[in-house]
N, C-alpha and C positions, 0 to 999 in steps of 0.2 A: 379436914385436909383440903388444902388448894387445889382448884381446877387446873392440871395441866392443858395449855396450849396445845394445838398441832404444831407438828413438828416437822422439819427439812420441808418446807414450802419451797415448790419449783415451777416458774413459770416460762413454757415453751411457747413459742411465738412459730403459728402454724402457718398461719398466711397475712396480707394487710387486713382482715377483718377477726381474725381468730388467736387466741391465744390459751392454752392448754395447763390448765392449774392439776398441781399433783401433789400428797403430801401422806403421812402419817397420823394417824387417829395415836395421841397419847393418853387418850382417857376416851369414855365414855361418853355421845353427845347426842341432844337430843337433835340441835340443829346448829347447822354450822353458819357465822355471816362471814360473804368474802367482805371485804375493805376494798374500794379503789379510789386511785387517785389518780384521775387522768390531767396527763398533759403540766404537773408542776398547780396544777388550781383548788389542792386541799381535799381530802378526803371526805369530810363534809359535800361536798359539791356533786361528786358523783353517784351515784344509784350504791347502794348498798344489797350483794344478793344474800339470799337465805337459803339455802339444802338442806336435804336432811344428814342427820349428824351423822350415820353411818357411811357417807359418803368419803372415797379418797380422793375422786378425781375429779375434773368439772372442767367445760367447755365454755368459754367466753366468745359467744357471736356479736353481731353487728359492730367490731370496733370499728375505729377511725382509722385509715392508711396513716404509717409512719407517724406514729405518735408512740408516746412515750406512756406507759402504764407502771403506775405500782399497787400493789396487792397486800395484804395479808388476812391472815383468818384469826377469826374470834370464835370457842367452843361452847357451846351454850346448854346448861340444865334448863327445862322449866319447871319442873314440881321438885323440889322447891327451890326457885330460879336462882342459877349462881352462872358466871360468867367465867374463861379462861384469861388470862392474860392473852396479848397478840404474840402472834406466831411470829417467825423471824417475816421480814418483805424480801418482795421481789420486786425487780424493777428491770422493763424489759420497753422494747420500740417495737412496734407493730412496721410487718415488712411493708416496701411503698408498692403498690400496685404495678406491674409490668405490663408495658403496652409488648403485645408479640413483634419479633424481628418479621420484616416481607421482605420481600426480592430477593430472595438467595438466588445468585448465580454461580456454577461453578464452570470454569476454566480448567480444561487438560491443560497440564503446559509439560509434560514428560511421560516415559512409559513408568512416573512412579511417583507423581509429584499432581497436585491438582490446587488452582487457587481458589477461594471462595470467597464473594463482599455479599455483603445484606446491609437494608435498611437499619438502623439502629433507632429502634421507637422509644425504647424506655430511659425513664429518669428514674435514679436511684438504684439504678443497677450495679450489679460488683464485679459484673464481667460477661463475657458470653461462654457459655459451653460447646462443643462442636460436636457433632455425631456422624459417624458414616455406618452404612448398611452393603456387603459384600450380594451382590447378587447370589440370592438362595439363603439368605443368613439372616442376618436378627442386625439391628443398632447397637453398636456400643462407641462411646465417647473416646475420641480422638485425641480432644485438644480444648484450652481454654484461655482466652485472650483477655486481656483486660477493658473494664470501662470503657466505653465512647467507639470502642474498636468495631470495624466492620470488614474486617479482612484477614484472614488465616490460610496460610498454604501449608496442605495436610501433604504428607511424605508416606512414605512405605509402600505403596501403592502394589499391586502384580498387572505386569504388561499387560495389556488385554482384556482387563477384567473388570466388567460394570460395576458402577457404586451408584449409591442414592446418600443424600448427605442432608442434615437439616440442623437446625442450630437455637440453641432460648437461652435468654437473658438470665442471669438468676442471681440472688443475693445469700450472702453466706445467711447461715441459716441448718437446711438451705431451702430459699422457694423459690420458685420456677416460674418465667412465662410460659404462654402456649410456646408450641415448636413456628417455626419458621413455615415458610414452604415446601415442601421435599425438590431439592433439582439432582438430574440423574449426569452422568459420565461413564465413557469409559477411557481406561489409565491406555496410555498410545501403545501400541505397538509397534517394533519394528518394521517397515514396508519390507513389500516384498521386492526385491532384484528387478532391476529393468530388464527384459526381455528383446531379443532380436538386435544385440549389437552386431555393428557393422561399420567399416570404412565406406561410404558412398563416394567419395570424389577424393581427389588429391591432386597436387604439383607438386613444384618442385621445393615449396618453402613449408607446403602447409597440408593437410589432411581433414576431411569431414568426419566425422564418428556421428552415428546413426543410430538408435533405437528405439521402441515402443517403451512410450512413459509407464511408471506404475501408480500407485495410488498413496495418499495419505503420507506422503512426501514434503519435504522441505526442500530438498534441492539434491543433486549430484555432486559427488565428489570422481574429480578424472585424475588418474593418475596412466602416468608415462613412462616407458622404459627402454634403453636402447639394448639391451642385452636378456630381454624376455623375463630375465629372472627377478632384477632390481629395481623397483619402482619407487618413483617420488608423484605426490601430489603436487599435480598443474594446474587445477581450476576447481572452485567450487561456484557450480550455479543453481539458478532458481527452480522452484516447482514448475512443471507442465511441461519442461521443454523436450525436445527428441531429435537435439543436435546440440553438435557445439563444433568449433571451429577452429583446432588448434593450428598454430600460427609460429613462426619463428624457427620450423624445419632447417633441417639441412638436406641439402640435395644430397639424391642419390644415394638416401641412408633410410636403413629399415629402423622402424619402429613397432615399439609393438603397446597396447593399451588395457585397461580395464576401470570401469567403474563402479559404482553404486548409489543407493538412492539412500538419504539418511532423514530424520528428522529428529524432535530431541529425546525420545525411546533409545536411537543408534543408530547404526549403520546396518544396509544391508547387504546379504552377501555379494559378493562380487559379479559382473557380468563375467562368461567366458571370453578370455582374452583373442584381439584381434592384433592382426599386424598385419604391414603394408611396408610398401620400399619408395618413398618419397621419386616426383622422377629427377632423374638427370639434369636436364634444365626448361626449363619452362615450356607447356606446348601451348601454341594459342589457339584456344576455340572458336569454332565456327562464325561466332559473329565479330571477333575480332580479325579474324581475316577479311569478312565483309568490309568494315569499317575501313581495313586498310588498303582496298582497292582505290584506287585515284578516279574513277568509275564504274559505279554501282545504279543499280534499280534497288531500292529497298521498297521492304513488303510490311505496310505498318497494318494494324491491328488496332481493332478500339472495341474496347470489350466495356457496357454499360450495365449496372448493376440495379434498377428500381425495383420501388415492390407496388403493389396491388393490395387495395383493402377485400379482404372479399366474405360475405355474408350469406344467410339462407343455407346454413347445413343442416341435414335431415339426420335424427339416429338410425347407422349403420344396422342392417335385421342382425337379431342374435347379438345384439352389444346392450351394452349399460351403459357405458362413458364415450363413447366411439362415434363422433358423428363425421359425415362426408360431404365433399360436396364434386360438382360435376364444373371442370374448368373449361370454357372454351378455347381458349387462346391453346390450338396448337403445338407452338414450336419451342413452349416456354420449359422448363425443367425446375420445380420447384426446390429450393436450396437452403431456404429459413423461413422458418415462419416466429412470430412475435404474436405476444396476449398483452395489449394492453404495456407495448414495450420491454416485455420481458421475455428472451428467447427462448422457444421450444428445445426440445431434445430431439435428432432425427433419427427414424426408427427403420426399421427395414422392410418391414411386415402389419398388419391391421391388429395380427394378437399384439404383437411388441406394443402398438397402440392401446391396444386395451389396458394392460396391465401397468402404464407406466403416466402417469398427471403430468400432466407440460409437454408433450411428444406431437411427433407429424410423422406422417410416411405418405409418398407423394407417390402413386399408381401411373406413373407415365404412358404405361401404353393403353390404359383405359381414360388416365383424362380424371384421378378420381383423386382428391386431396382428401385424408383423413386425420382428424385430431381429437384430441384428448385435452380439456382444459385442465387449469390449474385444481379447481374445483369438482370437476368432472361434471358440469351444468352446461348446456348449451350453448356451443361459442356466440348465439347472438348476445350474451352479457355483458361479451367484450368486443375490443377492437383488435380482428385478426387480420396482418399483415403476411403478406407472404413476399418474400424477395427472390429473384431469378436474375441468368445473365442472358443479355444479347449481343451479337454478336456482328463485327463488320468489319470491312477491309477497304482496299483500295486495288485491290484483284480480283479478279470474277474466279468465280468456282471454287472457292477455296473451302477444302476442311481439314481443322486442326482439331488435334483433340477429340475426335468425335464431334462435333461442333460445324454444325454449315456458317460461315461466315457470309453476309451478302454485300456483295459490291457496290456499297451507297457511300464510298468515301472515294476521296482525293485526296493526296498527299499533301498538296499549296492550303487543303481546308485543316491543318495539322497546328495548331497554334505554336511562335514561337516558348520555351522552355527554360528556366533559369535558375539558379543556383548561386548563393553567395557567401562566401565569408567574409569575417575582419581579420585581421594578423593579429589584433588585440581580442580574441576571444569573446568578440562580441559582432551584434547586430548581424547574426543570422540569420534573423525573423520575416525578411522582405517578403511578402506573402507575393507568390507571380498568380496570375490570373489569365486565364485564356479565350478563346472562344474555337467550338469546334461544330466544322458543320456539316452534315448527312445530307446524302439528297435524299427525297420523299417521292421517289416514285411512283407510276398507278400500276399497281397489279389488282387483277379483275375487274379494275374500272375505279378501283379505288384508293386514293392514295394509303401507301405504309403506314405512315405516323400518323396520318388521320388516326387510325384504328385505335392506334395505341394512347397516344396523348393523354386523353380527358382520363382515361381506365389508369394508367399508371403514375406514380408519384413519384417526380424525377428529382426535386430540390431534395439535396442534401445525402445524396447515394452517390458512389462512389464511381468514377470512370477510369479503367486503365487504356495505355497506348504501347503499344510494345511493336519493338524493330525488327525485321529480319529480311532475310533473303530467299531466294529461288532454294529447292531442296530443303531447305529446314524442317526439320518436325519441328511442333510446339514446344517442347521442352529449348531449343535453340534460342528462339527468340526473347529479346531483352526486353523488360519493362524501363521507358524512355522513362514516363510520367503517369503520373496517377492523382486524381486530385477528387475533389467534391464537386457535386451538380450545384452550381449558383442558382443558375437559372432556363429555363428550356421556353421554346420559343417554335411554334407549328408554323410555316408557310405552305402556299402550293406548293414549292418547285425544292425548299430546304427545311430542315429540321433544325434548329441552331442552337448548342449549349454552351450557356459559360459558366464555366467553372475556376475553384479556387484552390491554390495547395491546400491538402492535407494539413499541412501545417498550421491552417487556421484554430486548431485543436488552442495552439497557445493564446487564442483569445479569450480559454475559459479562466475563472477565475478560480485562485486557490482558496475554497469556500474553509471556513471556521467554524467551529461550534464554539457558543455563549453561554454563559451565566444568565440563568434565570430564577426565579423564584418557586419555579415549583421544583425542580429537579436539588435544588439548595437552599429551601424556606430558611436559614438563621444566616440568612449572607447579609453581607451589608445591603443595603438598595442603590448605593452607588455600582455597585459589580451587574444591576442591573444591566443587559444585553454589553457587554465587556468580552473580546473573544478569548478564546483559552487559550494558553499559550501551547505550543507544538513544535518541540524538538527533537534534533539528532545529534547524536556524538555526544561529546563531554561539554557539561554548560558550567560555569563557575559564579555562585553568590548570585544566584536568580531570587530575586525577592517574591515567592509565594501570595498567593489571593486567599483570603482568611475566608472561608466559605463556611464559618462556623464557630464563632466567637465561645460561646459558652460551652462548648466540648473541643474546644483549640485545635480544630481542623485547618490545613491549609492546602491548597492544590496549588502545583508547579509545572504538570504537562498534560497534555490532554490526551488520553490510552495510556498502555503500558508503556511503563519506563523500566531500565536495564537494573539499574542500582542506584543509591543515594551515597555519597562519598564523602558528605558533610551537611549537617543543621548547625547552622549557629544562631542565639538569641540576643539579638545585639553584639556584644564582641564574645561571649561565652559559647564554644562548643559542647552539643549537646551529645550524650551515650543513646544510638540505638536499640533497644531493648530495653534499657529502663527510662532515659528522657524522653523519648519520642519513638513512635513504631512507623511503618509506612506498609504502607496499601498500594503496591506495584503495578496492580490491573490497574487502576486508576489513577496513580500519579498523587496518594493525598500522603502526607504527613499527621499525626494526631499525636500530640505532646500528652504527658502522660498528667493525670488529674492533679500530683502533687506538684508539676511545676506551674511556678506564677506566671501571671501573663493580664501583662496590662497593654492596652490599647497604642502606647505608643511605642511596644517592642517592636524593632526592631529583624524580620527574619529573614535570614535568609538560606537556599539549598544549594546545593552544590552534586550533580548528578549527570549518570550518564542516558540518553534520552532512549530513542525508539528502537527496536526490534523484533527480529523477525518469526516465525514461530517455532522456530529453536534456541529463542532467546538467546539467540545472537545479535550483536550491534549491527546497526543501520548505519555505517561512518566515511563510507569510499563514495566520492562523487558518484562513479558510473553504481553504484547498488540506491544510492540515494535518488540520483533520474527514474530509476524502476519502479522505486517503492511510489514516490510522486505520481509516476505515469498508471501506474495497475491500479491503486489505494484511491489516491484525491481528485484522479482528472476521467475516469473509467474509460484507461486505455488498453485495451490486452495484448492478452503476449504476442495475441497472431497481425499486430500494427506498430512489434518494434523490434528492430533489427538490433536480435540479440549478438551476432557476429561485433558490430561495435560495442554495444554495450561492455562485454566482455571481455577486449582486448583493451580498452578504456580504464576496466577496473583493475587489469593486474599492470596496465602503463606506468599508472596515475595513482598512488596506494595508499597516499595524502590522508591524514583523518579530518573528517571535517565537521563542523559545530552548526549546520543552520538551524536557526530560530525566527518560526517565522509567529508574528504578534499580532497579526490582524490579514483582511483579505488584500490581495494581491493577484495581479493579473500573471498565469506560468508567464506570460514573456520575461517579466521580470525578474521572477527568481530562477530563472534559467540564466539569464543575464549575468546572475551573480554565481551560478554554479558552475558554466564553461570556464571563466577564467582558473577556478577554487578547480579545477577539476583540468585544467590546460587540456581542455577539448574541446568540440563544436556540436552543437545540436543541427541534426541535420534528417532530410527524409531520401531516402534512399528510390530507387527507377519503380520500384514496387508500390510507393506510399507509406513505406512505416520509417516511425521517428528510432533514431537513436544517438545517442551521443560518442561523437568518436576522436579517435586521439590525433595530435596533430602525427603527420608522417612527418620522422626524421631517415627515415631511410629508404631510399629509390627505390621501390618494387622489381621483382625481374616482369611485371609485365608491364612494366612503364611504356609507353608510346615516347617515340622517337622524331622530333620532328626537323625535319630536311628543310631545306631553303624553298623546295618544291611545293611543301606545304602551307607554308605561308606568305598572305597578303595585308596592306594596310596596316604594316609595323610599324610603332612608335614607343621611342621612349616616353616615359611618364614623368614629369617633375613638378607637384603644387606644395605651395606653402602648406598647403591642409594636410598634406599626408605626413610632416614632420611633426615632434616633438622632443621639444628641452628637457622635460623630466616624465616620467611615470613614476604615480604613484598608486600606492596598495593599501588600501585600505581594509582591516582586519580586524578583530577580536572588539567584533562590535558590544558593547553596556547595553543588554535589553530594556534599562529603567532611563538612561539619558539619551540614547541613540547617539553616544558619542563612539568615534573609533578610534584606535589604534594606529597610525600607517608608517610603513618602509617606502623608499622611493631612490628611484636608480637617476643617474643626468647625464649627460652628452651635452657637454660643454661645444662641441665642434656645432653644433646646430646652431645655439645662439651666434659664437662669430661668424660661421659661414652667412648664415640667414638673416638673423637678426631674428630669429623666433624665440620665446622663452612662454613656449605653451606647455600647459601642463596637462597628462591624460590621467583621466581619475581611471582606478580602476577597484570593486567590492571583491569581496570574496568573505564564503565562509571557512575561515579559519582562525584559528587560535595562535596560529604559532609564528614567530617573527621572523624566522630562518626562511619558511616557506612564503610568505609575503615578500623578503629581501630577494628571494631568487626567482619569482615571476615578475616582479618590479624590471632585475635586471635583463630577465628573457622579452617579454614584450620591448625592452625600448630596444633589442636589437632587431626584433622583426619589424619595428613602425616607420624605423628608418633603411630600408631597403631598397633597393632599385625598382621600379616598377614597369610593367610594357605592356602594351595594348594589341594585338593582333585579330585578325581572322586565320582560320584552318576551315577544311573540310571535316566529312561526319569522322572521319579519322578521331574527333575527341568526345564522339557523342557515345562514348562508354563509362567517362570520367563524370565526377562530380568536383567539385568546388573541394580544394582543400588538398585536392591529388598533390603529388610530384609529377610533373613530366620531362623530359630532355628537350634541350633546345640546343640547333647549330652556334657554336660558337661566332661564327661569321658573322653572325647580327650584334654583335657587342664587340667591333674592334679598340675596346677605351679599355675593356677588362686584359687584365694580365693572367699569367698561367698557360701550361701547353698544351691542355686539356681541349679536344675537339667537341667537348659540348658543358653547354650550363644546366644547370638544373633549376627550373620554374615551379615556384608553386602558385596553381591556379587559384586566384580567390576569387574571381568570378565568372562564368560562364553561360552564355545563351545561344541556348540550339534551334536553330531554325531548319525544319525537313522541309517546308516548301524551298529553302534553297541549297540544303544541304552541308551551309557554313554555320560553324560554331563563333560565335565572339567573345575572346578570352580576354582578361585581365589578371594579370599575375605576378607574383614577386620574385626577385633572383633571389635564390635559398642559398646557394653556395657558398 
């Protein structure tokens, strides 16, 4: 009788080096030979094994990664030697070896939602798996994305509640790479309620609301009500703030308020509502009725902010991390201290120091500075700065604020002051510059600023000037100007600073990040040092950077983007989730393995670009200035005057698209975002920027001015302040840098003049309605009356851009029976050594 074969041969494929034979004995053997055939090269070729016959099952080591094997077995007698027939084959690939995923990051981005990108190392892989682990719990697998993919936003999440998450490649099969790295979260929670609301101030149009910020915040939502019980949301604004400034009142009418802090978790509960009764009509404060004296003494203030590098601290007795040091200088009041540029934390107390890396607390009546480094090592490792204020006047004995001020100023040493706009929403940027100067007295023999000079570092700290009068408390007095130390300059008998606006801020540049090779080894090497593109709002058929040819990656912004609204492949649109997936933290696309893709397709996206961390859109001019100012330029909140910002962003509600494609100077893209945004960038008496709306409507605390108050009136009339057309320039092509434009004309300018100039004007926008109607707004502000005057300090409360009244009398050519015009100031220069303002301005009316 015939040798039966083994029988159901089955070969399982354990890893790229192993594969797993398994089978039935149908007879009796003494020795069994496998057969293989590796890779298609004949069965002859490859090693032939032998077992023993009683065996079923057998381990094949050292294969070759992702090869192909066939098998079968032969049953073998030897005494007296007869052979089986072969067994049925198997034929199976040996899995491809997986390089492990690195860099798992994960991203909260809700109280339930968390996104995660990793390296993707492996070839040959069939997908990734995802895992999360619940604090206190064990791993079990989430979610599984496909091939090439390095991005999954895992859902279900519980408010509050830490996770550890890790992620491996793996091939059906199934076999697995190592895991990832572990990276940890926790899912957000709702904030907690702001604390300590309060109305602080009010008139007669508008009201302050006040309170102590909370934590882990995105922003406020304020809602208003005139009958306590019905309320509608008025504003939503940013993290950190603890005010806001509603605006657009009616006199003499109670309101009442409540808000809360929300982020993308929710909302939190409500503050306790406040109310207030708007006043009657306007009362003017104390420095406005200074101003409107026709003779005054004013009392100026120059408050200078340097710091001091200082060295040689000793560990505090009984401390670990805690070291001091002993400061001479007297009079000074430590305020900030910096490690190496990066600011401390200020603490109250030595413990508060101990227990807290990056802190100071400043012992003023001992004279004792103590700190805490980032490391808890020695602050001589770093460069510690300390900053304080000094103080000075132009009146003797004076103290404000707790603060001796010392009388080493004059008011003619007050530099003139200056402020400008365009009626075309541009060239705000005039940087004024001053000089102001101290005298340097000898107390004990020895002059002031001797002392100080060499010891403190005055370039590039900050000086304020502020106005006021006889009786004032500090709180009264106005900040005139505020600017940067240029330069400081010690004589015997003066001390002399010049300085620059604040505003020089817009000389930094708006920096990029590049393509490079390590961060994107399969990029072209053209994309070598290429910036990444960085947008806001809605962009349309942005043609993508292939940073990844052989896994059909392509990036399109640079951070997170909102949403994708369209891929298409030359003219074919693509299905999100089966053509192509997207990776939102980073702005990639990755086309899915089975679509084709040759070198000269064609792609492009269609998306909505940046936001916030409530993933919400970045798209209103004045939230766009913010995001610019805090994010790209490192301006913070306490140097921008969110009162504009704010009434700017519910003016102006315009959506808008900038795309910016390489570095640029802010002048510039401010340039293009006043007009996009019909506001003006401006720095307010304090020193902080913000952008604000043009006034169309008179204030009730407008200044009033009399025939009494003005000297050196003239009309204004040059061929340069006229133009034939405006035009708008809009919905710029990031690939051809061609535009779009609307454009408004005044045909009366060409016959009157004979002018037929044209004013460009950019903007970010998309849309042709809102280009046609700032086309036709600009040409009616470009062509307006103009007049040149002096007033007294009567206008040294205003800025560039105000309304003010003006007596009718000085314009007998104007018709109407109205006893006054309305002016808007576009430029203005205050001089306190003489007490006149030099205006320039437009008739608004």
């Amino acid at each position: 009788m015939a040798l039966n074969p083994p029988k159901n041969l089955v070969a399982t494929v354990v890893s790229p080096n192993r594969i797993d034979l398994s089978w039935d004995n149908d007879d009796k053997y003494h020795i069994i030979q496998i057969w293989e055939n590796k890779a298609g090269g004949g069965y002859g070729a490859s090693p032939k094994y032998e077992i023993d016959g009683n065996e079923e099952f057998h381990e094949l080591h050292n294969l070759d990664e992702n090869t192909n094997y066939k098998h079968y077995l032969v049953g073998e007698i030897i005494e007296p030697p007869e052979e089986s027939d072969d067994s049925n084959e198997t034929n199976v690939t040996t899995f491809e070896d997986l390089e492990d995923p690195t860099n798992l990051v994960v991203t909260i981005i809700s109280g339930t939602e968390a996104e995660l990108i990793w390296e993707d190392n492996a070839e040959g892989e069939d997908g990734y798996k995802i895992e999360r682990k619940p604090s206190g719990g064990s791993f079990s697998e989430v979610g599984t994305v496909a091939k090439n993919m390095e991005y999954f936003k895992d859902t279900g999440l519980t408010p509050g509640q830490p996770y550890e998450w890790r992620v491996r490649a793996y091939q059906t099969g199934p076999y697995y790479s190592g895991y990832s790295n572990i990276d940890t979260g926790t899912a957000m929670s709702v904030p907690a309620a702001p604390t300590s609301p309060a109305i602080s101030e009010k008139s007669d149009k508008w009201m302050r609301l006040t309170w102590t910020p909370t934590t882990n915040e995105t922003g406020y939502k304020i809602e208003k009500s005139t009958n306590g019980v019905d309320f509608n949301e008025i504003a939503k604004i940013g993290a950190g703030l603890s005010d806001f400034l509603v605006t657009n009142l009616d006199p003499n009418t109670q309101y009442w308020f409540k808000w809360r802090a929300y982020n993308a978790a929710g909302n939190s509960s409500y503050t306790s509502t406040v109310n207030d009764t708007t006043l009657a009509s306007y009362s003017r404060s104390d420095f406005e009725k200074l101003i409107r004296r026709r003779v005054f003494k004013p009392i100026y203030l120059i408050e200078i902010n340097p710091q001091m590098e200082v060295s040689g601290f000793t560990l505090t007795s009984g401390k670990t991390y805690t070291y001091e040091k002993t400061l001479e200088d007297r009079a000074i009041d430590i305020e900030g201290v910096t490690e190496d540029g990066d600011p401390y934390a200020k603490k109250t107390s030595v413990d508060d120091v101990e227990a807290n890396a990056s802190s100071f607390y400043f012992d003023y009546a001992n004279r004792k500075l103590y700190v805490h480094t980032s490391d808890g090592t020695n602050p001589s490792n770093f460069t510690i700065l300390t900053s304080f204020w000094l103080y000075f006047s132009n009146v003797k004995n004076q103290i404000y604020n707790g603060k001796k001020y010392l009388p080493f100023l004059s008011a003619e040493d007050i530099p003139d002051m200056s402020d400008e706009i365009k009626p075309t929403f541009k060239g705000t940027y005039s940087i004024s510059s001053g000089t102001i100067t101290l005298k340097n007295p000898k107390i004990k023999g020895e002059h002031y600023f001797y002392k100080l000079y060499a010891r403190y570092i005055w370039e590039g700290r900050k000086i304020v000037a502020r106005m006021g009068g006889d009786g004032f408390t500090y709180s009264k007095f106005r900040p005139i100007q505020t600017g940067l130390i240029d330069n400081a300059e010690c004589f015997d008998l003066t001390f002399t600073i010049d300085f620059k606006d604040l505003r020089g801020l817009q000389e930094r540049q708006f920096t990029m990040n590049y393509y490079n090779l390590t961060d994107y080894p399969e990029m072209d090497d053209e994309l070598e040092g290429k910036p990444i593109l960085r947008a806001w709002g809605k962009q349309y058929g942005i043609i993508p950077d292939c940073i990844d040819f052989p896994r059909k990656k392509f990036k399109f912004n640079d951070g997170r983007s909102k949403s994708v609204t369209e891929v298409k492949k030359n003219e074919t649109v693509l299905t999100e989730g089966t053509d192509f997936y997207v990776d939102y933290q980073r702005s990639i696309i990755t086309l899915d393995y089975s679509v084709n893709l040759e070198k000269d397709d064609l792609m492009r996206v269609s998306f909505w670009g940046r936001v916030n961390s409530a993933n919400e859109l970045i798209e209103v001019g004045a939230e766009i200035f913010k995001d610019w100012m805090n994010n790209f330029f490192d301006v913070t909140n306490a140097e921008l005057n969110h009162d504009w910002i704010y009434e700017t962003k519910y003016t102006n509600t315009q959506e808008l698209a900038p795309l910016i494609r390489d570095e640029r100077d802010l002048e510039e893209v401010l340039r293009i975002l006043e007009p996009s945004s019909k506001a003006f960038v401006q720095q307010d008496g304090q020193g902080r920027l913000g952008i604000s709306p043009r006034q169309t409507v008179v204030p009730s605390d407008v200044i009033y001015l009399k025939n009494a108050h003005i000297s050196k009136f003239s009309r204004v009339e040059s061929s340069d302040d006229y133009y034939w057309k405006v035009r708008v320039y809009f919905n710029e092509d990031p690939q051809t840098n061609e535009w779009d434009y609307k454009e408004a004309t005044d045909n009366k300018i060409w016959w009157k003049f004979n002018i037929k100039r044209i004013l460009p004007i950019y903007i970010y926008s998309n849309s042709a309605s809102d280009a046609q109607t700032l086309a036709n707004d600009i040409l009616a502000m470009v062509n307006k009356d103009k007049v040149k005057f002096d007033a007294p300090a009567i206008l040294f409360g205003d800025l560039a851009g105000n309304l003010t009244k003006f007596n009718r009398k000085r314009f007998p050519s104007l018709s109407g029976a109205a006893d006054n015009v309305t002016l808007r100031i576009l430029s203005i220069n205050k001089s306190p050594s003489t007490n006149l303002a030099s205006i320039v301005a437009e008739v608004a009316q």
